[in-house]
C-alpha positions in Angstrom: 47.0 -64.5 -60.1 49.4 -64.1 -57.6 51.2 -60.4 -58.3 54.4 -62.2 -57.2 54.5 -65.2 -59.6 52.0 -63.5 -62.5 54.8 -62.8 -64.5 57.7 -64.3 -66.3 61.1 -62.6 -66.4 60.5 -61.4 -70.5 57.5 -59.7 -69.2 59.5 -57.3 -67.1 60.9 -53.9 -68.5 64.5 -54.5 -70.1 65.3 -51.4 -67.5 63.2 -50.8 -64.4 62.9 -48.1 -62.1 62.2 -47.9 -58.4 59.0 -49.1 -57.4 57.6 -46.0 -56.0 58.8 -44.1 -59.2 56.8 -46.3 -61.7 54.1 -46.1 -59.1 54.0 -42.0 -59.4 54.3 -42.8 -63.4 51.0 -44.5 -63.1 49.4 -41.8 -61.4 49.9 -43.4 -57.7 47.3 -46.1 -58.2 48.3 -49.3 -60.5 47.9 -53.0 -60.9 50.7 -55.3 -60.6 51.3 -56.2 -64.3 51.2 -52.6 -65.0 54.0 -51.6 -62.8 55.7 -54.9 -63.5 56.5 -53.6 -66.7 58.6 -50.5 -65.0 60.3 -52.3 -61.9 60.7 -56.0 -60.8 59.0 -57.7 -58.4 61.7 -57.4 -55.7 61.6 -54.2 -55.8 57.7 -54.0 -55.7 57.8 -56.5 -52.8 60.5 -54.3 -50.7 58.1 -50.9 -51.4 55.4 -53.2 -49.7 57.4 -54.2 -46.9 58.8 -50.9 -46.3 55.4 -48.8 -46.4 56.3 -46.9 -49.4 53.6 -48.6 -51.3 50.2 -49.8 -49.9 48.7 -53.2 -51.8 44.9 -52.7 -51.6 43.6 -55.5 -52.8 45.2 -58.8 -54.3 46.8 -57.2 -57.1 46.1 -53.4 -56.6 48.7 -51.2 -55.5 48.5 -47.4 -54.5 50.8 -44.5 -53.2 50.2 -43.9 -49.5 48.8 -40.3 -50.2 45.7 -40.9 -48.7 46.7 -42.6 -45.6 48.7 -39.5 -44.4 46.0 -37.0 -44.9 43.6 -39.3 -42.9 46.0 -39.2 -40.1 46.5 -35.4 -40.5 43.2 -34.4 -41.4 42.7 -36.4 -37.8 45.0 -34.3 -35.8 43.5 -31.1 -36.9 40.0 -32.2 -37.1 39.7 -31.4 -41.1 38.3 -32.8 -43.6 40.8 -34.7 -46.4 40.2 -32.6 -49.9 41.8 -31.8 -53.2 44.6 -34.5 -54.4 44.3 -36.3 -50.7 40.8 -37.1 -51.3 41.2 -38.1 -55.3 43.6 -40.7 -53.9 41.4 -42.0 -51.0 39.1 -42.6 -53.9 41.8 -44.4 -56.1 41.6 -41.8 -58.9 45.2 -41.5 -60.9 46.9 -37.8 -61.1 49.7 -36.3 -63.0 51.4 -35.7 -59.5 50.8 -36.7 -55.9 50.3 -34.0 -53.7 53.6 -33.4 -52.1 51.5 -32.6 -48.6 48.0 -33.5 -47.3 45.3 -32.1 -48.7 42.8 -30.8 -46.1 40.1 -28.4 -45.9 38.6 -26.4 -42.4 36.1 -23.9 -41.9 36.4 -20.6 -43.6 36.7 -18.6 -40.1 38.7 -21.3 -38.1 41.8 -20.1 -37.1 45.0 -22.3 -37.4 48.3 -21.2 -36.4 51.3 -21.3 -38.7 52.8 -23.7 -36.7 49.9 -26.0 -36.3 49.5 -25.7 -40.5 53.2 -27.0 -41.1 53.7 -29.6 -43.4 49.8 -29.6 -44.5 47.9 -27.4 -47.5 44.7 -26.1 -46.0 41.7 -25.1 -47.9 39.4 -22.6 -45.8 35.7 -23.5 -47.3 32.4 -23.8 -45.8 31.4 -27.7 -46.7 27.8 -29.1 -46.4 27.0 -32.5 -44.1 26.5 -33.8 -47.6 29.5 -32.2 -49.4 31.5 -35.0 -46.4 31.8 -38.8 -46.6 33.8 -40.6 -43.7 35.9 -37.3 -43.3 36.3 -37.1 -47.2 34.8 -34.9 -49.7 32.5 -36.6 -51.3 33.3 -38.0 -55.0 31.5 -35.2 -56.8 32.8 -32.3 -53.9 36.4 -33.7 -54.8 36.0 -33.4 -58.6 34.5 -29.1 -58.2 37.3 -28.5 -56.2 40.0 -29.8 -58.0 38.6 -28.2 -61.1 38.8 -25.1 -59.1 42.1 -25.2 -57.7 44.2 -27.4 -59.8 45.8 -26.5 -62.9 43.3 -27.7 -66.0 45.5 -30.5 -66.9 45.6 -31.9 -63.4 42.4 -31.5 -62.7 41.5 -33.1 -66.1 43.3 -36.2 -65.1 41.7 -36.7 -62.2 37.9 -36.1 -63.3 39.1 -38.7 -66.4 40.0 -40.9 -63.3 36.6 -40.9 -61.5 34.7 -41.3 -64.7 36.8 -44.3 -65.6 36.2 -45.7 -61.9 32.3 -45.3 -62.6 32.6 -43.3 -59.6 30.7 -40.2 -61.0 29.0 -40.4 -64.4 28.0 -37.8 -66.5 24.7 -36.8 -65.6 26.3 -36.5 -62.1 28.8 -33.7 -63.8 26.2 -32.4 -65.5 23.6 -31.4 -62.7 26.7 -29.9 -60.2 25.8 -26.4 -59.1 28.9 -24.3 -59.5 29.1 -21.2 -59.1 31.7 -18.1 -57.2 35.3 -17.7 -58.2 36.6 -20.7 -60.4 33.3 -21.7 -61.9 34.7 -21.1 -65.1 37.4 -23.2 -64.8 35.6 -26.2 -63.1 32.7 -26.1 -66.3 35.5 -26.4 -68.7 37.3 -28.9 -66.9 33.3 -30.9 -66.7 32.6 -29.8 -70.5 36.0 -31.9 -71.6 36.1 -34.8 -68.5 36.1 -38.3 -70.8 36.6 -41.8 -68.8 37.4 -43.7 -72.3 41.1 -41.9 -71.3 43.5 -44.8 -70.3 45.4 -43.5 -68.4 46.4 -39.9 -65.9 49.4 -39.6 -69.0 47.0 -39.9 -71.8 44.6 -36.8 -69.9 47.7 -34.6 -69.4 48.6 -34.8 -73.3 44.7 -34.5 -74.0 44.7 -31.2 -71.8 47.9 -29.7 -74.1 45.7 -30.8 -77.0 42.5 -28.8 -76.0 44.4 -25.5 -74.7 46.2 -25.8 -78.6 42.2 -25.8 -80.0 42.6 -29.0 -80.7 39.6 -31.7 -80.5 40.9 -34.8 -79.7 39.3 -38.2 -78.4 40.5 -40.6 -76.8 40.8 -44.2 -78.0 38.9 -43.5 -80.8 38.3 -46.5 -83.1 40.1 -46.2 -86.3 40.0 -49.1 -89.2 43.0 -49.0 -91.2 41.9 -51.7 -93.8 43.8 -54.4 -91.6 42.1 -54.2 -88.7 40.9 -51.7 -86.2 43.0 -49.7 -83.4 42.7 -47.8 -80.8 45.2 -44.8 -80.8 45.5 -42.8 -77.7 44.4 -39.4 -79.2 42.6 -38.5 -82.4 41.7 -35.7 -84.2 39.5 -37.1 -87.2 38.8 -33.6 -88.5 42.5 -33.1 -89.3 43.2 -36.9 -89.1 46.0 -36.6 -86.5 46.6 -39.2 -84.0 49.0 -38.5 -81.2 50.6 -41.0 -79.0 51.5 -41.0 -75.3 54.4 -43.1 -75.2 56.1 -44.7 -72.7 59.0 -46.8 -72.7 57.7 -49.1 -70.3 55.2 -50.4 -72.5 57.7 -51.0 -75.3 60.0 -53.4 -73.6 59.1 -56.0 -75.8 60.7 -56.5 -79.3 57.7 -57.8 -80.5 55.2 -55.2 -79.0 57.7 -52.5 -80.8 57.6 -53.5 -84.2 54.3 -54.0 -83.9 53.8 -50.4 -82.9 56.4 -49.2 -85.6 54.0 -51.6 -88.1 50.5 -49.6 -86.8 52.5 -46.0 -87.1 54.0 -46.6 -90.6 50.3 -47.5 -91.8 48.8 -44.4 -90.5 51.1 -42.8 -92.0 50.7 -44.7 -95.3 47.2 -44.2 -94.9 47.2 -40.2 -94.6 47.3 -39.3 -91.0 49.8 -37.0 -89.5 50.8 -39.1 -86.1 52.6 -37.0 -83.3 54.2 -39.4 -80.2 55.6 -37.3 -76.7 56.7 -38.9 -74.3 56.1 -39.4 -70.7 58.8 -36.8 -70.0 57.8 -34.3 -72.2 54.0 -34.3 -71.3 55.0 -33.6 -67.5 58.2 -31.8 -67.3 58.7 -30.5 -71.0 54.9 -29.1 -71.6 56.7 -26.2 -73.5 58.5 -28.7 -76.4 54.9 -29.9 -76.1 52.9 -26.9 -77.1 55.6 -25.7 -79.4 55.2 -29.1 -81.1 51.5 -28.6 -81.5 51.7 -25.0 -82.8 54.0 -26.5 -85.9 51.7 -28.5 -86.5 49.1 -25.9 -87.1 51.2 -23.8 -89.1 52.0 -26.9 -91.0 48.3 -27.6 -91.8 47.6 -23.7 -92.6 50.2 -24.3 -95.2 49.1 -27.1 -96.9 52.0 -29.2 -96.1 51.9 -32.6 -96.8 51.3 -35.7 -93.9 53.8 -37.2 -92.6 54.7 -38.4 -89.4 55.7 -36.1 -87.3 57.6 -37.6 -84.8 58.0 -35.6 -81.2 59.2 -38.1 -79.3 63.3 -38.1 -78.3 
């Protein structure tokens, strides 16, 4: 189907956004009739024509993250890493590195100037930690675990499982060990590709530092059917929601979301719903949100929706 044509005008968000915006919403790497439902074709198109967006494939868009860090990685005869790498690969992130990504040899020298406008990572890489100038797949995933924040690098390790391009027993056999090894076992230990999406993996991340133990897309059957919510607990039969407006547009689509909330409620679950704005750039309303929630539990209060969404 032809990204241009694939869509009727009801199809489209009622409001749109910038097609590099709803790009970065999707975690910098999307397919058209996702990001058709946050800008319009024209605006897509124009991203294309302008550079702003790359089209990969018929159909398959991506932020041009990785393109830059080839050319810099080129320049200073480095090696793309980190964020730069994850998007060579096509994984989605919670944010796009705002530079290239690049790693050199712990005792090369680089001056200040020659570093400008680049993020270097000084680390001694194997023949086979290196790919075509990129960290490998599985080198990418260690590091990010070991320099990213845990809800970033969560996201991306989600990614790469949901690409197929680890698996498990890949994550399972990495030797890690020096400083961060902690952090990039935890980040292994709680890595799930059934996560839809880099949103989903941010709000799962919030979820695990509260002690909560929450899957994603977890088959529930309500009596009426079975769904798939974005996060459940079953122990304390919570589901939690990452909602996006983009994804409502649709009267229809809504009231059958309101329908599917009202009968988990009706059904006994507590159902919490944060949006994309609060998962990314409110994380503190998040965690406050899911520290009620305990208390509300310790207290034996009863279920009802709790609804965290503006």
């Amino acid at each position: 189907m032809d990204w241009r044509r694939g869509l009727g005008p009801n199809q489209c968000s009622l409001e749109s956004v910038d097609a590099t915006v709803a790009m970065g919403r999707l975690g910098g790497v999307a397919d058209a009739r996702s990001l058709l439902r946050l800008t319009t074709r024209r605006r897509l198109r124009r991203a294309v024509r302008e550079g702003r967006i790359l089209q990969l494939s018929r159909g398959r868009f991506a932020l041009p993250t990785a393109e830059s860090a080839h050319q810099r990685a080129g320049e200073l005869t480095a090696v793309v890493s980190l964020r730069s790498a994850a998007a060579h690969y096509g994984w989605a992130m919670k944010l796009q590195p705002p530079e290239p990504e690049l790693t050199v040899r712990k005792n090369r020298n680089l001056s200040k100037e020659r570093r400008k406008g680049v993020r270097i990572l000084w680390a001694d890489l194997e023949p086979d930690d290196i790919r075509h100038g990129v960290t490998t797949p599985l080198r990418t995933i260690v590091d990010c675990a070991r320099h990213l924040p845990f809800d970033e690098a969560l996201a991306i390790v989600d990614s790469a499982l949901r690409a197929g391009q680890v698996t498990r027993d890949d994550l399972r056999w990495a030797i890690v060990r020096g400083a961060g090894a902690a952090a990039v076992r935890r980040v292994i230990r709680h890595a799930d590709g059934r996560a839809a999406n880099a949103f989903e993996s941010v709000l799962r991340a919030l979820c695990i530092e509260a002690g909560l133990h929450c899957e994603p897309q977890v088959a529930l059957d309500l009596g009426t059917g079975t769904i798939h919510p974005d996060l459940v607990d079953e122990e304390r039969r919570l589901v939690l929601e990452a909602d996006s407006w983009t994804f409502h547009a649709r009267r229809k689509a809504h009231s059958r979301d309101c329908a599917r909330y009202n009968l988990l409620v009706i059904r006994g679950w507590r159902v919490l719903r944060f949006t994309w704005e609060q998962v990314n750039h409110d994380q503190a309303y998040v965690r406050w949100a899911l520290a009620e929630l305990h208390r509300r539990a310790e207290h034996d209060e009863p279920a009802e929706e709790f609804a965290a969404s503006a």
